[in-house]
C-alpha positions as CSV (number, residue, x, y, z in Angstrom):
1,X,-46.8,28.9,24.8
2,X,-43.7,28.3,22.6
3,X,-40.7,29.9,24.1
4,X,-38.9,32.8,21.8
5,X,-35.5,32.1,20.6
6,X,-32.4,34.0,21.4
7,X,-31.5,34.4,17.5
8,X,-35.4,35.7,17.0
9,X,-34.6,38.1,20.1
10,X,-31.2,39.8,18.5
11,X,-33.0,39.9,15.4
12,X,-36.1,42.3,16.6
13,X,-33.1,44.2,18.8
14,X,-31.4,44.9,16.0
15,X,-34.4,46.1,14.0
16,X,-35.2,48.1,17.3
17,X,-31.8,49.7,18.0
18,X,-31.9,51.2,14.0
19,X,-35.6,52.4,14.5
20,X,-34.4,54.3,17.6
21,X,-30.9,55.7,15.7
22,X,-33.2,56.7,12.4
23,X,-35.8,58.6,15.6
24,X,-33.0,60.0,17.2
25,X,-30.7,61.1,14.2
26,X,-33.8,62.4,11.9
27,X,-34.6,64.8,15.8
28,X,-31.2,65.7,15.6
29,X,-30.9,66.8,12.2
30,X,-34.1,68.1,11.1
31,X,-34.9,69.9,14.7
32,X,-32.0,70.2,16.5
33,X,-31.1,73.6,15.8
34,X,-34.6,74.8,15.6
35,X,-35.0,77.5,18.1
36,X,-37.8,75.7,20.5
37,X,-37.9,77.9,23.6
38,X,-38.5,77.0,27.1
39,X,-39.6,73.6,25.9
40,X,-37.4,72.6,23.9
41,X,-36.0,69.5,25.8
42,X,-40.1,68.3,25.8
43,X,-40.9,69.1,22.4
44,X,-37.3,66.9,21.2
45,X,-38.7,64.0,23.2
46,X,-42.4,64.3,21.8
47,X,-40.8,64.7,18.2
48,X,-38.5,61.6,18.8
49,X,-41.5,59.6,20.3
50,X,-43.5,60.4,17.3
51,X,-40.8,59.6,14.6
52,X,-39.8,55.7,16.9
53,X,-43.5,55.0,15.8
54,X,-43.5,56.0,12.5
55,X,-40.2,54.4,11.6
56,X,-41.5,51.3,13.5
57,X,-43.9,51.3,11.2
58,X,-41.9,51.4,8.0
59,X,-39.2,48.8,9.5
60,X,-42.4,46.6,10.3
61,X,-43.7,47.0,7.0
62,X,-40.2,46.3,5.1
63,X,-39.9,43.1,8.0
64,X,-43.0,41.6,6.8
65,X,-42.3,42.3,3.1
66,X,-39.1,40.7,3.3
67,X,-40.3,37.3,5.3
68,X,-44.4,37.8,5.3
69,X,-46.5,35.8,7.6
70,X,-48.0,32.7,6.3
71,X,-50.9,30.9,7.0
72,X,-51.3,27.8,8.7
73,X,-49.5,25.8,11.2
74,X,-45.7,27.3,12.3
75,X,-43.1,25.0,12.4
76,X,-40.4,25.4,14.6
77,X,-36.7,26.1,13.6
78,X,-38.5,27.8,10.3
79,X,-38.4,31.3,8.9
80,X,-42.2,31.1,9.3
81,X,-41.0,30.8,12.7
82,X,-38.9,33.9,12.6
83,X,-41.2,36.2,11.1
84,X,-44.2,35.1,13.5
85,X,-42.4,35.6,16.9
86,X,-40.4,39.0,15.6
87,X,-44.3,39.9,14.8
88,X,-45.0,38.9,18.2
89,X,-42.7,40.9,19.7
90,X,-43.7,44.1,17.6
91,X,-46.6,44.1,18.4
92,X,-45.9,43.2,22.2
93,X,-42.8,45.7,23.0
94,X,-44.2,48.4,20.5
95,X,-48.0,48.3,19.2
96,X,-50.2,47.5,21.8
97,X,-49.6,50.5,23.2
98,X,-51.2,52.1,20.5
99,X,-53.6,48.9,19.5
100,X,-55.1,48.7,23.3
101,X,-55.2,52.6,24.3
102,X,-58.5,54.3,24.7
103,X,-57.1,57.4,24.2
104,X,-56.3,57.6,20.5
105,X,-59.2,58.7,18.1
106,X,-61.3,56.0,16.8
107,X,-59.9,57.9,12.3
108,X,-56.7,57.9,13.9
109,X,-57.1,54.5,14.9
110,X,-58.1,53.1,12.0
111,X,-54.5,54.7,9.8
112,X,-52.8,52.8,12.5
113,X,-54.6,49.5,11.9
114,X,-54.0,50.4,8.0
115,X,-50.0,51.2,8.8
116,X,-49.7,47.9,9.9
117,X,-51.0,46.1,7.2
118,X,-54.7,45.4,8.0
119,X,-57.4,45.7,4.8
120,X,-59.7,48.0,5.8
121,X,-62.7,48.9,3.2
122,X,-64.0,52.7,3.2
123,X,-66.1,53.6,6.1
124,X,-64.9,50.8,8.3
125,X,-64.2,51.5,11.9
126,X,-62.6,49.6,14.9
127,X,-63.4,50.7,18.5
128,X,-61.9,47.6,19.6
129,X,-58.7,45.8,18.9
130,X,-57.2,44.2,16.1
131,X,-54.5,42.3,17.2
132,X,-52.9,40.5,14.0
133,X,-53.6,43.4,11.3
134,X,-51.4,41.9,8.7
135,X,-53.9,38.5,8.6
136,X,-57.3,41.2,8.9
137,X,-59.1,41.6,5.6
138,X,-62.7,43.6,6.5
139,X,-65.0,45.0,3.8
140,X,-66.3,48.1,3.5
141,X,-68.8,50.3,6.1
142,X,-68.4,48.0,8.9
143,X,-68.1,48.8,12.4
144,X,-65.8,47.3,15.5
145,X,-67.9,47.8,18.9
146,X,-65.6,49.3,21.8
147,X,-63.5,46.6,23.4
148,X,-63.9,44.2,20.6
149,X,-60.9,41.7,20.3
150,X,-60.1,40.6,16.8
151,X,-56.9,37.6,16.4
152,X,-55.6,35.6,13.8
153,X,-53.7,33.3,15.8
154,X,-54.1,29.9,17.7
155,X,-51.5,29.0,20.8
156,X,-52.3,25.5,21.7
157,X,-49.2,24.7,24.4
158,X,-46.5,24.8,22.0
159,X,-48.7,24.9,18.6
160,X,-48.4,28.0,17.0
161,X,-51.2,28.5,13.7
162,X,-52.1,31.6,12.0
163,X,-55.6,31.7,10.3
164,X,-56.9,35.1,8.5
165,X,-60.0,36.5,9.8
166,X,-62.0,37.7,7.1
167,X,-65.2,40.2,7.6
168,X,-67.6,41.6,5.0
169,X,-69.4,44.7,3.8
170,X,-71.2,46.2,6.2
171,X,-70.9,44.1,9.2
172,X,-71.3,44.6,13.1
173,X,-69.8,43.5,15.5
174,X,-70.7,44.1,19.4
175,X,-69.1,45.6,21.6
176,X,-66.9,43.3,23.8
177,X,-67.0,40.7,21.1
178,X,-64.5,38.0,20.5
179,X,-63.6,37.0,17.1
180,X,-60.9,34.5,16.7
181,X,-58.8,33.1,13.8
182,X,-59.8,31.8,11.2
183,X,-63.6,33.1,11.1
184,X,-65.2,34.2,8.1
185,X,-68.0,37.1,9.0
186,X,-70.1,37.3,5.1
187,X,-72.0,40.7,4.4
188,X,-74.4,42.8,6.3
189,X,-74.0,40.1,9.6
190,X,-73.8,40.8,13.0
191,X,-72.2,39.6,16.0
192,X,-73.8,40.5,19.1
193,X,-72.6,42.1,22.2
194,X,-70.1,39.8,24.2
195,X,-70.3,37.2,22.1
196,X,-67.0,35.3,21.6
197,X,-67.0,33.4,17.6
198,X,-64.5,30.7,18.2
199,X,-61.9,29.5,15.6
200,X,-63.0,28.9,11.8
201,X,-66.6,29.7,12.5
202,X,-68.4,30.6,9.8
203,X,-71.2,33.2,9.5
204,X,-73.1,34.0,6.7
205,X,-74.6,37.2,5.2
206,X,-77.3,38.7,6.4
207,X,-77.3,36.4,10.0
208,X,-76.9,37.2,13.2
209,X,-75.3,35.6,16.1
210,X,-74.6,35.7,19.5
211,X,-73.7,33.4,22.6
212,X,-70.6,32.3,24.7
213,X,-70.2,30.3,22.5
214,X,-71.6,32.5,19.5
215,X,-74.4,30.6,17.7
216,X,-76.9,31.8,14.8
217,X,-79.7,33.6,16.5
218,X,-81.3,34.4,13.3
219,X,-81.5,33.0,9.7
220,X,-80.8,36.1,6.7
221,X,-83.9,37.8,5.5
């Protein structure tokens, strides 16, 4: 795995230390002189917790709009660079909290996934993780099985490679699954339980597949 830089470091710290000030100020100001009772040193925490995550979100957002993730292989010493491991960090000091919890709603789940920048038709659903949202584009009425794992990137040693993962209208996929960059899932497929699709695998409508590795187990209709 490529090592993070110092420079990317300080840059995600300084994004962190004004999500924090913006939690902490907004507490301050818009509920500090609330009268909160007995619990008001617990409800402060709880409302400062809540608003580190949602400016997180929005200082995410603004990060990605300002240098967005590209696909393909990231060169080093690059702002592709930059944005990719302050992504990584995000999403490794911040998100996976909320990405690989089984404790937040499966609706609620989904506005996280959709907060973060994956494309999420109506009616579509993940029990599992998706761990690069931004590089997730899924169609409509599809389902993510519990304990799925969804990723857009590649780490080869040092190589660093982003890839989209794009699913279709009214997919499935398994419980447990394992879909990795670059695949391309077309309408009405389905991935079984456990399988694991490996990198720029492609899967047409109507088939399904299954398999460590994941293979077609049956032809579309």
């Amino acid at each position: 795995m490529r090592a993070i830089k110092p420079g990317q470091i300080v840059v995600f710290l300084g994004l962190l230390a004004l999500i924090l000030l913006l939690a902490v100020g907004t507490t301050a100001l818009v509920f500090g002189g609330l009268p909160l009772g007995d619990f008001r040193g617990v409800t402060l925490v709880a409302l400062a917790l809540l608003l580190v995550y949602l400016y997180a979100f929005l200082v995410y957002r603004l990060f990605l709009r300002a240098l967005p993730l590209h696909e393909g292989e990231v060169p080093e010493h690059t702002r592709h660079e930059l944005a990719a491991n302050v992504n990584i960090l995000f999403y490794l000091l911040l998100f996976n909290s909320l990405i690989r919890t089984h404790f937040i709603p499966v609706p609620v789940q989904r506005l996280i996934y959709l907060a973060l920048g994956a494309r999420l038709g109506a009616n579509t659903y993940s029990a599992g993780a998706l761990l690069d949202p931004p590089l997730t584009r899924i169609g409509s009425n599809t389902i993510i099985g519990h304990d799925a794992v969804i990723f857009a990137h590649v780490i080869e040693g040092t190589r660093l490679e982003l890839k989209a993962v794009q699913i279709g209208n009214t997919v499935t996929i398994g419980a447990k699954a394992v879909v990795m960059a670059g695949v391309r899932i077309g309408d009405n497929a389905i991935v079984s339980t456990g399988a694991v699709v490996t990198k720029d695998t492609q899967i047409g409508a109507g088939e399904i597949w299954g398999g460590i590795p994941a293979r077609r187990i049956k032809a579309a209709p």
